[in-house]
C-alpha positions as CSV (number, residue, x, y, z in Angstrom):
1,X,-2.2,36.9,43.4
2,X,-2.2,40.5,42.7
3,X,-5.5,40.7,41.5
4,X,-7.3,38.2,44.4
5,X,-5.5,40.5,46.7
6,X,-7.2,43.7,45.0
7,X,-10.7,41.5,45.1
8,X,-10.3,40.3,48.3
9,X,-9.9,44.2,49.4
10,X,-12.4,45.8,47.9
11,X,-15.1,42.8,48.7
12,X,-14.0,43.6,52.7
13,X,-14.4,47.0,52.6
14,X,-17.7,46.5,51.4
15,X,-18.9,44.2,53.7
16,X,-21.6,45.0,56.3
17,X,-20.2,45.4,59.8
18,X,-19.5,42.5,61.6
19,X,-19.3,40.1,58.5
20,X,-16.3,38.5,58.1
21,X,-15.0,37.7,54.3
22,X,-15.0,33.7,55.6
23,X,-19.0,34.2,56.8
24,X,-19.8,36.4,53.5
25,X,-18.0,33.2,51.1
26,X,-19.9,30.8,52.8
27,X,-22.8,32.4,52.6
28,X,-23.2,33.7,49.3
29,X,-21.0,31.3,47.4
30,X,-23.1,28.4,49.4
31,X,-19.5,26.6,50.3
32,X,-18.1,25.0,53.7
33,X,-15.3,27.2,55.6
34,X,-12.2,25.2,54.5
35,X,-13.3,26.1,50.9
36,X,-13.9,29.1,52.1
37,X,-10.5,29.6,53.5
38,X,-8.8,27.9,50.4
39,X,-10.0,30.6,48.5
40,X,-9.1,33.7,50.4
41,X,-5.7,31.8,51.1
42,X,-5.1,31.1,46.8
43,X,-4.9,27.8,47.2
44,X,-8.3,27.3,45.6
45,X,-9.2,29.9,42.8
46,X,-12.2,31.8,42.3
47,X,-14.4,31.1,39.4
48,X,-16.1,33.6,37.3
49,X,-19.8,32.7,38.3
50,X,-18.3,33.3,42.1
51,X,-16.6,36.5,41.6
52,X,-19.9,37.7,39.8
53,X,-22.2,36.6,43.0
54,X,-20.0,38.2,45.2
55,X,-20.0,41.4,42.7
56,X,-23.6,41.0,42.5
57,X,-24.3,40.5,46.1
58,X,-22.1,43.2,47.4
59,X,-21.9,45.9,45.0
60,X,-18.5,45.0,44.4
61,X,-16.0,47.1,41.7
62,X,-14.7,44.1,39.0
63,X,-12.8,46.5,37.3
64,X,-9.5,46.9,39.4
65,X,-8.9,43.4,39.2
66,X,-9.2,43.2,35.8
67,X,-5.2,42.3,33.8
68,X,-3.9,44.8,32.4
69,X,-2.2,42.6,29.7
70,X,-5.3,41.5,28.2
71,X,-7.4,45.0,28.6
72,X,-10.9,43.2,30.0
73,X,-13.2,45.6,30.9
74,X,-16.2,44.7,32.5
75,X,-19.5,46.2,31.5
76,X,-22.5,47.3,33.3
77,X,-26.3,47.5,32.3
78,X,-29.8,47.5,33.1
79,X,-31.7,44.0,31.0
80,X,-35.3,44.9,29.8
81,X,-35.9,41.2,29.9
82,X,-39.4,40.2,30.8
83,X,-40.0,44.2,31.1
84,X,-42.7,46.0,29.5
85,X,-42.5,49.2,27.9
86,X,-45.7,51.3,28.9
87,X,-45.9,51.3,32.6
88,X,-41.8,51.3,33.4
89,X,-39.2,53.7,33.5
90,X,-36.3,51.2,33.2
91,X,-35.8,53.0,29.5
92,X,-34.6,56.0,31.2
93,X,-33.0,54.2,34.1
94,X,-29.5,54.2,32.4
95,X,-29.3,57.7,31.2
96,X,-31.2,59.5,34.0
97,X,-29.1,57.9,36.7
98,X,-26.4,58.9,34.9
99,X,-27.5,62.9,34.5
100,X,-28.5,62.8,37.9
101,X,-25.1,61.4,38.9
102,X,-23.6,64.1,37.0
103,X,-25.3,66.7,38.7
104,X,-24.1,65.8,42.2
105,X,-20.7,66.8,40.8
106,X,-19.1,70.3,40.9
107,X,-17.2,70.1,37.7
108,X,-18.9,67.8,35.0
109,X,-19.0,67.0,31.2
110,X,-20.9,65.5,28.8
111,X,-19.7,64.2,25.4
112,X,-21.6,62.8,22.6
113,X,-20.8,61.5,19.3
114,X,-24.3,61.4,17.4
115,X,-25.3,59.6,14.5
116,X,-28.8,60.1,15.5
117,X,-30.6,62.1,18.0
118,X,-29.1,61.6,21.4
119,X,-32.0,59.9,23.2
120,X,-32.2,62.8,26.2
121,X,-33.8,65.9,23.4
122,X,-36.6,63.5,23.0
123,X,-37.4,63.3,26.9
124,X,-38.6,67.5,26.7
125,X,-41.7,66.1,23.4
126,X,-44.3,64.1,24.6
127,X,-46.0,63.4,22.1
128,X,-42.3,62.4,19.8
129,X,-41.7,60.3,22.9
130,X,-44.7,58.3,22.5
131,X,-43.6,57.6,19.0
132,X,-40.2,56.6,19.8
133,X,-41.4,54.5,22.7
134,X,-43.7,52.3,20.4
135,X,-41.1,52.0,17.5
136,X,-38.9,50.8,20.1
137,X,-41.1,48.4,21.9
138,X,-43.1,47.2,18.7
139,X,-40.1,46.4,16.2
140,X,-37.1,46.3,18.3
141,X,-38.4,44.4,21.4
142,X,-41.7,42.9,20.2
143,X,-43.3,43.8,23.2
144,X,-46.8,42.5,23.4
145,X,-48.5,45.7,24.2
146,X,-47.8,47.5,21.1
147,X,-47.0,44.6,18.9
148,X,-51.2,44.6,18.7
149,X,-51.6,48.6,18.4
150,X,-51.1,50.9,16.2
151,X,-49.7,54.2,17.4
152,X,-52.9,56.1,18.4
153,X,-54.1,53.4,20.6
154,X,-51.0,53.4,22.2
155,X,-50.9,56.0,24.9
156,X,-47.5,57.2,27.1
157,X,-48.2,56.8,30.8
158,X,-48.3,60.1,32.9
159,X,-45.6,59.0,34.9
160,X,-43.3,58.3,32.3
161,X,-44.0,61.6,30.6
162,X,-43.0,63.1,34.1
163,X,-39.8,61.2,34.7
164,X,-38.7,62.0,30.9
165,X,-39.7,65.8,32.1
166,X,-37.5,65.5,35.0
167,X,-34.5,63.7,33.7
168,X,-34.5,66.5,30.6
169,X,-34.2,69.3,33.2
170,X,-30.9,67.5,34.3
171,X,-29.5,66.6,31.4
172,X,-30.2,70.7,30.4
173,X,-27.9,71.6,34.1
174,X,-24.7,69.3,32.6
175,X,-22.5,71.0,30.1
176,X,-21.6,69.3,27.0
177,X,-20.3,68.7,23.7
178,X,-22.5,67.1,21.1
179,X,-21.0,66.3,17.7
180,X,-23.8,65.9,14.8
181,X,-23.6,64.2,11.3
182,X,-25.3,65.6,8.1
183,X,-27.7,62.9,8.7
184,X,-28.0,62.7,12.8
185,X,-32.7,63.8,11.9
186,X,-32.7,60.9,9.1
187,X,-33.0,57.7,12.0
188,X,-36.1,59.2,13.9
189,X,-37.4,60.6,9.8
190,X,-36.9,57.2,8.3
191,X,-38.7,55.3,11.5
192,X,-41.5,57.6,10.8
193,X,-41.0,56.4,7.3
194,X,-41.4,52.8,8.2
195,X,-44.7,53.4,10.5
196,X,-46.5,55.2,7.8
197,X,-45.4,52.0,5.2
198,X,-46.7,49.8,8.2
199,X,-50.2,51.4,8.8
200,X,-49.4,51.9,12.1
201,X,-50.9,56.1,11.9
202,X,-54.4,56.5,10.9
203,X,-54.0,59.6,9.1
204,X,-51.7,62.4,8.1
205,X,-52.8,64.5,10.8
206,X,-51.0,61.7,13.4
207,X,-47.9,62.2,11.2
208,X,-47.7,65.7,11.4
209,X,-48.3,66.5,14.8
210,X,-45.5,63.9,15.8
211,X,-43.0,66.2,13.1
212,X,-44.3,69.3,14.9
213,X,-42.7,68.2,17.7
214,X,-39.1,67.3,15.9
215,X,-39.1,70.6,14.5
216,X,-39.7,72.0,17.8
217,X,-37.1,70.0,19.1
218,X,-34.6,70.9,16.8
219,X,-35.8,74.7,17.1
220,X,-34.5,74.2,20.8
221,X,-31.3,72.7,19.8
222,X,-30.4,75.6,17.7
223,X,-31.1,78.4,20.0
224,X,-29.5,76.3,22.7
225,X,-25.9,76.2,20.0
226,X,-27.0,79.9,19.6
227,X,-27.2,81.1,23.2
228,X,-24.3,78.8,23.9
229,X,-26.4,78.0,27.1
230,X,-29.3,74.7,27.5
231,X,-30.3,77.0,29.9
232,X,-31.4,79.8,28.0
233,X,-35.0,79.8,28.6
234,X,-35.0,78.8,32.3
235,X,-36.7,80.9,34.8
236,X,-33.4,80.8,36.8
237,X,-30.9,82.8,34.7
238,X,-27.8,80.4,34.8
239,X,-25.7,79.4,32.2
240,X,-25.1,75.5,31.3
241,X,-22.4,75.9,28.2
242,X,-23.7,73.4,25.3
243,X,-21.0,73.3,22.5
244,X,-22.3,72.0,19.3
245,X,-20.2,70.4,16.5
246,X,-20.8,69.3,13.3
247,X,-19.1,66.7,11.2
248,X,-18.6,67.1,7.8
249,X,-19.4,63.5,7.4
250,X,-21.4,60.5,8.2
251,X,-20.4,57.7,10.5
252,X,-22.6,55.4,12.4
253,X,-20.3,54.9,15.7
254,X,-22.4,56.6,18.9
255,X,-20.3,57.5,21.8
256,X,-21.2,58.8,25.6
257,X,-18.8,59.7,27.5
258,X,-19.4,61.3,31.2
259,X,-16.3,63.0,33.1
260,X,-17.0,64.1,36.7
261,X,-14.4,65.2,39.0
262,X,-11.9,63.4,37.7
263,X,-14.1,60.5,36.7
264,X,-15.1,59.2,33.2
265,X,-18.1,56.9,32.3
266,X,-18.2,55.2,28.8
267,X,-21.5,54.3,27.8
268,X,-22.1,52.1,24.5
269,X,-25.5,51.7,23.3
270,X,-26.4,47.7,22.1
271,X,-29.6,46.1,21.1
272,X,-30.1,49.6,19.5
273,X,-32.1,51.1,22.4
274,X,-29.7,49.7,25.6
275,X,-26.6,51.2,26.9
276,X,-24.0,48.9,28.3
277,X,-21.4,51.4,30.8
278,X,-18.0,51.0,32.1
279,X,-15.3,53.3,33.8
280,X,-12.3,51.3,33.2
281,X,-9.7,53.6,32.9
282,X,-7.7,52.5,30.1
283,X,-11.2,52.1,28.0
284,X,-12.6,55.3,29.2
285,X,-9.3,56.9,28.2
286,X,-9.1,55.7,24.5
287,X,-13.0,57.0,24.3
288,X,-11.7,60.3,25.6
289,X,-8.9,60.4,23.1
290,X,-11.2,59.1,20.2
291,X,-13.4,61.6,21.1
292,X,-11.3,64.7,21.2
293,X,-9.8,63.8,17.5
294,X,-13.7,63.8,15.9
295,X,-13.8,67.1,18.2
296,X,-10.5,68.4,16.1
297,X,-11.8,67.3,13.2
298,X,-15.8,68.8,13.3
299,X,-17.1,72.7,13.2
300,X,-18.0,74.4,16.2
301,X,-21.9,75.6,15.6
302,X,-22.2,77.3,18.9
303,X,-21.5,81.1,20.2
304,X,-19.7,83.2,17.2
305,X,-20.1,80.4,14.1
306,X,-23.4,82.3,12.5
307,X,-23.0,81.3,9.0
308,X,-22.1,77.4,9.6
309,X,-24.8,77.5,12.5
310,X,-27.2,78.4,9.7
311,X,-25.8,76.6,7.1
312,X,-25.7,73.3,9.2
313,X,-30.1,73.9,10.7
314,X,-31.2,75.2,7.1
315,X,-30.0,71.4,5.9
316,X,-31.4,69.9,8.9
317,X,-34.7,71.9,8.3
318,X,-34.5,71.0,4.7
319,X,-34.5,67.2,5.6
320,X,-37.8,67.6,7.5
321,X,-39.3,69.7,5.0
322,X,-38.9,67.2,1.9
323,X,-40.0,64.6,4.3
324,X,-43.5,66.9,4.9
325,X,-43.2,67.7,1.0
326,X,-43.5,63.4,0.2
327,X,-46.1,62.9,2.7
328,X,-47.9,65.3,1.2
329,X,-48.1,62.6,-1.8
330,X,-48.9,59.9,0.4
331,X,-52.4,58.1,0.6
332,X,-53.7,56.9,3.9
């Protein structure tokens, strides 16, 4: 009873005005008023499907309601089903609503644990974006746009390039903490790898120009760790602290966690390219904790740590050298 009274509360206060929880069952649940009335009474309990509609239709919280004794926690996300990758922005529509949320608070955080590039330091490359956008939507989605292209006939839409443009300059105004592996370049190096195996770039040139732009990236990366600031070459002079960890090994767990005034957001990446979010406390909690112990355990790269700093980008730099050095060998 706890929990319908918790549902039952937070469904009225989000009801439009004059809409009475007996009109907004009936309506939405497509039932008569005594059933209606059964279940605001208990007599009659909800069923999952209904609670979702009402979730659904109403914008409804799940998560209060949810027993403690089992630990449920309820998940958000945004499906790409029957969505096409070229002409949408529903790729960034997790992440950038989330930056932008971010930035409507006065005291923020971002943490993330990365076993590869965290998906935002692509959104500032074009031409690297374009890349990641057709290995996502040709061999992780099977998207019938790129599934018949090969990468140069498979051009980024403007407005895309834009949004990514815009939702970069947010994500550079949040503060955070990103922890890195010894390995965090080899995912975007070894799906490089695979396109060059799978004919999809004509020539070596197309290769190179699309690791111009990782090493570029990760140029930007160290000078933001250096400057201790993702700011740092802003026309506004304002400082956005960026601490930068490394680990000094590999695991393959990623990790986003959001804290605004108070508030945490979880957000778990599935189907490789998705992100499924939550703020339940309890699970946002254990994150946090999980977090903060791969914190204790890693190097801080930014501000004063010069010689791991340098130690930690001449490996990284290393890694996309040898990859240059083997294409180099390789026939088109």
């Amino acid at each position: 009873m706890k929990n319908l009274k918790i549902l039952l509360e937070n469904l009225e206060s989000a009801l439009p005005s004059g809409i009475t929880l007996n009109q907004a069952l009936i309506k939405e649940l497509k039932i008569n008023k005594d059933a209606a009335s059964r279940r605001i009474n208990g007599k009659t309990p909800f069923t999952y499907d209904e609670v979702c509609v009402l979730s659904k239709s109403y914008g409804v919280n799940l998560l209060p309601a949810q027993s403690e004794q089992h630990s449920n926690v309820v998940f958000g996300y945004t499906p790409f089903k029957s969505k096409t990758i070229e002409d949408s922005k529903h790729f960034f529509q997790t992440i950038s609503t989330l930056l932008y949320k971010l930035n409507t608070h006065e005291h923020k955080q971002l943490y993330h644990i990365a076993p590869e590039v965290p998906v935002y330091h692509y959104y500032n490359y074009p031409r690297l974006l374009n890349f990641k956008l057709f290995y996502w939507g040709k061999y992780l989605l099977n998207d019938a746009y790129y599934i018949k292209r090969i990468l140069g006939e498979a051009q980024i839409n403007s407005q895309v390039i834009e949004h990514a443009a815009k939702a970069y300059e947010q994500y550079c105004l949040v503060p955070s903490v990103e922890i890195w592996t010894p390995q965090t370049i080899q995912t975007v190096l070894s799906q490089i790898q695979f396109c060059i195996e799978t004919g999809d770039f004509s020539n070596k040139n197309e290769v190179l120009l699309v690791l111009d732009e990782v090493n570029n990236m990760v140029q930007r990366i160290k000078q933001m760790a250096e400057e201790n600031n993702k700011t740092f070459d802003f026309d506004k002079k304002i400082h956005v602290p960026f601490q930068f960890y490394k680990m000094a090994v590999n695991i393959n767990t990623t990790s986003i966690l959001a804290e605004m005034d108070g508030q945490r957001i979880v957000l778990q990446p599935f189907n490789s390219i998705n992100f499924m979010n939550t703020s339940q406390p309890d699970f946002c909690d254990e994150n946090f904790a999980w977090i903060q112990n791969m914190q204790s355990k890693s190097s801080l790269l930014s501000g004063a740590g010069i010689i791991e700093r340098q130690k930690y980008f001449n490996l990284v730099n290393k890694q996309i050298n040898d990859f240059k050095d083997h294409l180099n060998k390789t026939e088109f």
